[in-house]
Jmol script that loads the backbone (N, CA, C; Angstrom):
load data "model"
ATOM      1  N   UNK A   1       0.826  -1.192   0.000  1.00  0.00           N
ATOM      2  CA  UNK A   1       0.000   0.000   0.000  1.00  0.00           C
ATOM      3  C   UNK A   1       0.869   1.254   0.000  1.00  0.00           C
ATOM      4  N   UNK A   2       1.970   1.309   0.998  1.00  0.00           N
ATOM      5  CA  UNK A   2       2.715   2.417   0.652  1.00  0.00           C
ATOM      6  C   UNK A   2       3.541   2.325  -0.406  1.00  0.00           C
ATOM      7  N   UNK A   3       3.833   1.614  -1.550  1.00  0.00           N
ATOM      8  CA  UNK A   3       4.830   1.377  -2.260  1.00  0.00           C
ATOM      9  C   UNK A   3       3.657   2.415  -3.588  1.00  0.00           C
ATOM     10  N   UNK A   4       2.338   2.463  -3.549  1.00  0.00           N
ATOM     11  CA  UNK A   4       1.269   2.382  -4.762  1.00  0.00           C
ATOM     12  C   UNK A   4       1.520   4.171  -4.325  1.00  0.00           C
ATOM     13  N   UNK A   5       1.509   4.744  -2.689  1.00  0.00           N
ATOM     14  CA  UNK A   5       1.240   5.934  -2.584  1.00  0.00           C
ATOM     15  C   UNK A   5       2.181   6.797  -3.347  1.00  0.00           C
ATOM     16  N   UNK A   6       3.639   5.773  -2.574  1.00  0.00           N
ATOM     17  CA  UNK A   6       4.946   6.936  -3.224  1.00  0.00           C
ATOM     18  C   UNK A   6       4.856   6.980  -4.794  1.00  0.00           C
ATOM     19  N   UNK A   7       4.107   5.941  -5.723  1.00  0.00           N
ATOM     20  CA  UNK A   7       4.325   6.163  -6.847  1.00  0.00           C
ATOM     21  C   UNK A   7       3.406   6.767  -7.182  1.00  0.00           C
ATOM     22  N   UNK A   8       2.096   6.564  -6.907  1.00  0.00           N
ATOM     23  CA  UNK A   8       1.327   7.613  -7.155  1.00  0.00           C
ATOM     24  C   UNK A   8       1.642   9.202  -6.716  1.00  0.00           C
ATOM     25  N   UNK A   9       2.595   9.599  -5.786  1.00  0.00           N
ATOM     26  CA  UNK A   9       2.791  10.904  -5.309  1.00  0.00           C
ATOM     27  C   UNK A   9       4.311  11.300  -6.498  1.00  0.00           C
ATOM     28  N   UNK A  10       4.893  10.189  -6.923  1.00  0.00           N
ATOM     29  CA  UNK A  10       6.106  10.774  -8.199  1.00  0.00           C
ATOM     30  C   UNK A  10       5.038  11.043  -9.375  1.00  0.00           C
ATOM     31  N   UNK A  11       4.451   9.900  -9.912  1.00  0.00           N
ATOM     32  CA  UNK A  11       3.790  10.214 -11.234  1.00  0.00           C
ATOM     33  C   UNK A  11       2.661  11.828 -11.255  1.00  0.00           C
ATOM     34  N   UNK A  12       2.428  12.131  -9.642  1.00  0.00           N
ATOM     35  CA  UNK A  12       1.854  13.145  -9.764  1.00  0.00           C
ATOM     36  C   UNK A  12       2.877  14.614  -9.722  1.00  0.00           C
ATOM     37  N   UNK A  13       4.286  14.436  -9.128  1.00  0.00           N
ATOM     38  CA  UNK A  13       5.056  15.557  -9.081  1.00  0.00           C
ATOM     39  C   UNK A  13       5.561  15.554 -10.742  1.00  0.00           C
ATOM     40  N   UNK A  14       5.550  14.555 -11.197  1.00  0.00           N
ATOM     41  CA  UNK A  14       6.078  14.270 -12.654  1.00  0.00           C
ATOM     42  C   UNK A  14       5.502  14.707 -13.709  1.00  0.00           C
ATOM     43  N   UNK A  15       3.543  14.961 -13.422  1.00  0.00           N
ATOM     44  CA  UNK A  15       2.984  15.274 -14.491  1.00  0.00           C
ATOM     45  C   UNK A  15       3.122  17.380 -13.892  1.00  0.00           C
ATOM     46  N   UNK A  16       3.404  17.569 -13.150  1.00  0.00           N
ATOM     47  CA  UNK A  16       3.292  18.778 -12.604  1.00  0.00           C
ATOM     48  C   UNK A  16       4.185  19.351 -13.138  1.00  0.00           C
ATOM     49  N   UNK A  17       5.555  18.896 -13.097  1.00  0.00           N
ATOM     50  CA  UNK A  17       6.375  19.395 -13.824  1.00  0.00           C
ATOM     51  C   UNK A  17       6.761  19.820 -14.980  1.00  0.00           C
ATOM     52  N   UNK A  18       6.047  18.331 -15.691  1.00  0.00           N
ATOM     53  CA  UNK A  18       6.008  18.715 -17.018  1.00  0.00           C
ATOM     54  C   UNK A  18       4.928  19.848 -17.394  1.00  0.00           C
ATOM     55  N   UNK A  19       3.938  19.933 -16.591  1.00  0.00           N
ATOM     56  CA  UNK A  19       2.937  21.134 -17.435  1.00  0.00           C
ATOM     57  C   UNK A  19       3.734  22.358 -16.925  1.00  0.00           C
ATOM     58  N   UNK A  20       4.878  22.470 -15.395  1.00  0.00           N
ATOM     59  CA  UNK A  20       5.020  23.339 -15.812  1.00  0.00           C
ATOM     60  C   UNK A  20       5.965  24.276 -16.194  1.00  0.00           C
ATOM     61  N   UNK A  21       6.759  22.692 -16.764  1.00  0.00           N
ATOM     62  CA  UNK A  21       8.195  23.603 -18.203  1.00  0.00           C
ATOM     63  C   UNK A  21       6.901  23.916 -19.283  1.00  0.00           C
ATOM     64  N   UNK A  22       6.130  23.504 -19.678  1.00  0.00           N
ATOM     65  CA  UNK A  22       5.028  23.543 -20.647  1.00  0.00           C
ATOM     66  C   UNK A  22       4.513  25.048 -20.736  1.00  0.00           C
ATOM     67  N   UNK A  23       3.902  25.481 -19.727  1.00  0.00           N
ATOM     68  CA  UNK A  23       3.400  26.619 -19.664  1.00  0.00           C
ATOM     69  C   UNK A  23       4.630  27.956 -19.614  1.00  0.00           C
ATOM     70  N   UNK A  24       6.351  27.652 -19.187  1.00  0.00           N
ATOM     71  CA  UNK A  24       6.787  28.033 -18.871  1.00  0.00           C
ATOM     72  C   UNK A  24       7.274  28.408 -20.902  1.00  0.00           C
ATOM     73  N   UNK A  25       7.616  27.680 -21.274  1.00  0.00           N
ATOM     74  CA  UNK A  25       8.057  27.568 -22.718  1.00  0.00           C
ATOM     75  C   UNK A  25       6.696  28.471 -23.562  1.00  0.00           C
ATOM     76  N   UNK A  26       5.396  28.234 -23.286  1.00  0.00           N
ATOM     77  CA  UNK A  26       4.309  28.742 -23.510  1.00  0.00           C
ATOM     78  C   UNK A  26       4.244  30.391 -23.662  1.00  0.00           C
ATOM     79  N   UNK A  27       4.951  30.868 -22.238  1.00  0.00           N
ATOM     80  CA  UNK A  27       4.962  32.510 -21.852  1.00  0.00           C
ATOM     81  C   UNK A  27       6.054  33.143 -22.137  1.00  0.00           C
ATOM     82  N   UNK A  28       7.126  31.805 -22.672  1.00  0.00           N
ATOM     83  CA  UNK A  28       8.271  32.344 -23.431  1.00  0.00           C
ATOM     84  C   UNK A  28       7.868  32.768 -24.907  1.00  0.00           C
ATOM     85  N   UNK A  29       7.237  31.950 -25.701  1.00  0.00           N
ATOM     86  CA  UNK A  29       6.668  32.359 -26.907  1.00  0.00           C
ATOM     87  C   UNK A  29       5.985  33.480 -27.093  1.00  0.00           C
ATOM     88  N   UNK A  30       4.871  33.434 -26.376  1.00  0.00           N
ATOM     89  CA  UNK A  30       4.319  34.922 -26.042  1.00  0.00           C
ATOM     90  C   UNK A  30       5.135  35.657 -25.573  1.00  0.00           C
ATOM     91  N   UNK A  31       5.668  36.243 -25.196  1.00  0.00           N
ATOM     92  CA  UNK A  31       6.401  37.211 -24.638  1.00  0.00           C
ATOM     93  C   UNK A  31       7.462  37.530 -25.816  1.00  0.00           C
ATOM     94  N   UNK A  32       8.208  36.734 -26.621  1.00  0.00           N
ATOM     95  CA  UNK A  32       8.996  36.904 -27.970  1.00  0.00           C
ATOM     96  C   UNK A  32       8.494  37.687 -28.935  1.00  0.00           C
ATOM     97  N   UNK A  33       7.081  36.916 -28.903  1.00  0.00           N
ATOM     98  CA  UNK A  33       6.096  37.148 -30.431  1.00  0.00           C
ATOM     99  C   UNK A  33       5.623  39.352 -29.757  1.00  0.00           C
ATOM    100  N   UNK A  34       5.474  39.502 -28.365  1.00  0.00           N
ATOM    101  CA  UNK A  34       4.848  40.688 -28.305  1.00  0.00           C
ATOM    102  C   UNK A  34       5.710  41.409 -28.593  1.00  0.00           C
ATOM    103  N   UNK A  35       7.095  41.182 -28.025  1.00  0.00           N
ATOM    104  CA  UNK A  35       8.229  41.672 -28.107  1.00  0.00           C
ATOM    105  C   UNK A  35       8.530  41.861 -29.653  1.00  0.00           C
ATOM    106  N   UNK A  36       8.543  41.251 -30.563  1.00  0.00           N
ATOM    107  CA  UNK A  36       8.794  41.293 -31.886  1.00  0.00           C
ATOM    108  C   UNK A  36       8.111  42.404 -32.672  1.00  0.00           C
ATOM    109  N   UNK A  37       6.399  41.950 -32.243  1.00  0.00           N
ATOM    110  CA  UNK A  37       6.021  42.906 -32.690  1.00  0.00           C
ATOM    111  C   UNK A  37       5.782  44.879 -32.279  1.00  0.00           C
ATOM    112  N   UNK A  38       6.073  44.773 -31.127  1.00  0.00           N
ATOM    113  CA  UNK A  38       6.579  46.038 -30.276  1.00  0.00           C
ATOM    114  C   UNK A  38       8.044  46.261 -31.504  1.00  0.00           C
ATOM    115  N   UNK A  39       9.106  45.548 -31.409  1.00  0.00           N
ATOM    116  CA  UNK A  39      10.435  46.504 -31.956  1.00  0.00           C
ATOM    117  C   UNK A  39       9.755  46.546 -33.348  1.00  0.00           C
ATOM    118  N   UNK A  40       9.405  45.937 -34.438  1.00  0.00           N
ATOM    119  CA  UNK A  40       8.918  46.420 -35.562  1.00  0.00           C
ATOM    120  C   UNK A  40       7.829  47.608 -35.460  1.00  0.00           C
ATOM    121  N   UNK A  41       7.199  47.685 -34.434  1.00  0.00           N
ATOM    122  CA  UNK A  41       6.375  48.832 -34.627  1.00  0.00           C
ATOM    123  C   UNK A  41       7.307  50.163 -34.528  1.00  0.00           C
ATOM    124  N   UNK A  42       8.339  50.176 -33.493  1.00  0.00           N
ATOM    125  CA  UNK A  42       9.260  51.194 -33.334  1.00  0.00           C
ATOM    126  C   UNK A  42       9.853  51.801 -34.208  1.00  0.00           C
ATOM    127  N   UNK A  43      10.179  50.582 -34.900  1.00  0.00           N
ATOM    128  CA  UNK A  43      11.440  50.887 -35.765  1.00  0.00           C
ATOM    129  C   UNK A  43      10.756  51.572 -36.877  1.00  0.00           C
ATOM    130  N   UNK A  44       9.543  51.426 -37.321  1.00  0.00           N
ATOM    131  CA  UNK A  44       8.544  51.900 -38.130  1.00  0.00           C
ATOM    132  C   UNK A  44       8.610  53.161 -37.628  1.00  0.00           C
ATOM    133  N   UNK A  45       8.430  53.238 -36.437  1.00  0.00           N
ATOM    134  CA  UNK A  45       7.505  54.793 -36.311  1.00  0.00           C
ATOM    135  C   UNK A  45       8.812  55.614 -36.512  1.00  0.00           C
ATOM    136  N   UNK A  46      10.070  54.994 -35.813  1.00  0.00           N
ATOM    137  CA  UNK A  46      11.098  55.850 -36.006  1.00  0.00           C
ATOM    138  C   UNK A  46      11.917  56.007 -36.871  1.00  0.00           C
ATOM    139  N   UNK A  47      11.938  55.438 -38.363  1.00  0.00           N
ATOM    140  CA  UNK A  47      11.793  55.680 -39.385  1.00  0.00           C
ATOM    141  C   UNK A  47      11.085  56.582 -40.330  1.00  0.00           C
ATOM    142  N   UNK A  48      10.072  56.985 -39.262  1.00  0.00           N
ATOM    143  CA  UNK A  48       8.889  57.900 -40.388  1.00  0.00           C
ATOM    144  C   UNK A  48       9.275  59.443 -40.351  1.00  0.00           C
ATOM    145  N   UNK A  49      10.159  60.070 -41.289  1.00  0.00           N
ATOM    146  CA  UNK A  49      10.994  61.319 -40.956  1.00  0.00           C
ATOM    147  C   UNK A  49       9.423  62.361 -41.547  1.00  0.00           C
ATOM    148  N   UNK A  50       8.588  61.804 -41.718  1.00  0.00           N
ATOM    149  CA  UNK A  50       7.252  63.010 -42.258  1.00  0.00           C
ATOM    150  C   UNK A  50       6.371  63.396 -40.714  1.00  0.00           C
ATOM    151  N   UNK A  51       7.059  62.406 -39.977  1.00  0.00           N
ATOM    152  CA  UNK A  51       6.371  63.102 -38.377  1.00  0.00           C
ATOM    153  C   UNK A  51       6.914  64.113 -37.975  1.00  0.00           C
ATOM    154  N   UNK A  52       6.494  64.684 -36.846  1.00  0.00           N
ATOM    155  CA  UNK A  52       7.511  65.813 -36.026  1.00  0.00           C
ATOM    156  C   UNK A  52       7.530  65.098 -34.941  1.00  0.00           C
ATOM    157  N   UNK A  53       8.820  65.302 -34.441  1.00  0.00           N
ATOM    158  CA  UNK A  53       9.925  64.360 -33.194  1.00  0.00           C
ATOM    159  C   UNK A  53       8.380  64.254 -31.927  1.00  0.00           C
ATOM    160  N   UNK A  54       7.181  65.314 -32.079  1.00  0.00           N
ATOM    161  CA  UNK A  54       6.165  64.906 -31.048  1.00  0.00           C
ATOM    162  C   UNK A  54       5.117  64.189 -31.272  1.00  0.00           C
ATOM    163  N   UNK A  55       4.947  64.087 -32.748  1.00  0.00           N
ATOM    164  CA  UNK A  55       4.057  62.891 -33.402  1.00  0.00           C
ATOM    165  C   UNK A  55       4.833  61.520 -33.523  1.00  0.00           C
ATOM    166  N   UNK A  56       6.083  61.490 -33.610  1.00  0.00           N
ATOM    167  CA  UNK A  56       6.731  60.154 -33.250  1.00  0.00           C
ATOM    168  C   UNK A  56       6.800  59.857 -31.735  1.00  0.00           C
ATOM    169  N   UNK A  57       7.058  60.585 -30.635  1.00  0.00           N
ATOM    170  CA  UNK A  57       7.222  60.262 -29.400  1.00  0.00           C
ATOM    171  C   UNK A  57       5.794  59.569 -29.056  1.00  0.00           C
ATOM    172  N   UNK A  58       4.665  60.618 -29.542  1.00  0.00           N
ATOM    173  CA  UNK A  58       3.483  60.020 -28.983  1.00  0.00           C
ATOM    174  C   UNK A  58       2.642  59.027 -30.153  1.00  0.00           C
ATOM    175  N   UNK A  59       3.462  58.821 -30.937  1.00  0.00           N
ATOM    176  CA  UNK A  59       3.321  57.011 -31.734  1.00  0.00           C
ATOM    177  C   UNK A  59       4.227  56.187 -30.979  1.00  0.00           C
ATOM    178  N   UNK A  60       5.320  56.466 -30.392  1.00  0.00           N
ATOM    179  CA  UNK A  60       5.942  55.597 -29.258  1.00  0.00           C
ATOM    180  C   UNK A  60       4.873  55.271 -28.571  1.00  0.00           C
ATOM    181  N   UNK A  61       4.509  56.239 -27.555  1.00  0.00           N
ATOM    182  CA  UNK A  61       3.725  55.681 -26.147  1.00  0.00           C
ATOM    183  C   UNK A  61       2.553  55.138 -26.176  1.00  0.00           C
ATOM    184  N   UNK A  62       2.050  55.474 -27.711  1.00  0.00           N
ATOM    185  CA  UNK A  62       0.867  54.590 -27.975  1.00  0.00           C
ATOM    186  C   UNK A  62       1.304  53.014 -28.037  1.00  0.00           C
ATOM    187  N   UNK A  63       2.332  53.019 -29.251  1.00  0.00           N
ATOM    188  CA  UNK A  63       2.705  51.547 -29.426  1.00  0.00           C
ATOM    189  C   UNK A  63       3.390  50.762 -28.056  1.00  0.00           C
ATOM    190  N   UNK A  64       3.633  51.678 -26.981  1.00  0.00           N
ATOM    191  CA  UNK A  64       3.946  50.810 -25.717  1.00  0.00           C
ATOM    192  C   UNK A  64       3.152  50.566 -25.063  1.00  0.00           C
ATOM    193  N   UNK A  65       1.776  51.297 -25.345  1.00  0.00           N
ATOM    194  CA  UNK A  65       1.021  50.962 -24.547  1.00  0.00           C
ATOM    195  C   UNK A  65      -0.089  49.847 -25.132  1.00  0.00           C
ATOM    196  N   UNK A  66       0.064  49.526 -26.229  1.00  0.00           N
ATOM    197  CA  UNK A  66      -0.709  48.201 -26.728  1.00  0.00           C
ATOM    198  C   UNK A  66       0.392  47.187 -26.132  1.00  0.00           C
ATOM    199  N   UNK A  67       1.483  47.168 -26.003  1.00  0.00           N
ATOM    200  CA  UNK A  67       2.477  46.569 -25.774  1.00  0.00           C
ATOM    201  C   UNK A  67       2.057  45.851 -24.199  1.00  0.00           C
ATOM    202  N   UNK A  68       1.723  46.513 -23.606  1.00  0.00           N
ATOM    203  CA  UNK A  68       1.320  45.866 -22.434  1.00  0.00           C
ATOM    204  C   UNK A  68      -0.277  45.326 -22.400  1.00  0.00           C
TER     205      UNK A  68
END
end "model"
wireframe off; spacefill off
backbone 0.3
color backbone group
């Protein structure tokens, strides 16, 4: 009877773990993909020489703030 618990108490730390490198790899992706698309938006806005340096700043703080 105790031999069924301890294995039942590994196979349960075992599936735990794995979900949570899983979820961990999960919020790594997301977090890349927002990130990616945040520096392409930048690099866009700060590229755009037809703004004035206060229509680009506040296309910055917009695009940081979808960012979050």
């Amino acid at each position: 009877m105790m031999k069924t618990a301890k294995l039942r108490l590994f196979v349960y730390r075992d599936v735990l773990r794995r979900e949570w490198s899983a979820q961990g790899l999960h919020e790594k992706e997301r977090r890349t993909a927002i990130k990616s698309a945040f520096y392409g938006k930048r690099s866009a806005i700060a590229d755009r020489t037809d703004l004035s340096p206060a229509q680009r700043k506040d296309a910055l703080s917009a695009a940081r703030v979808e960012r979050l």
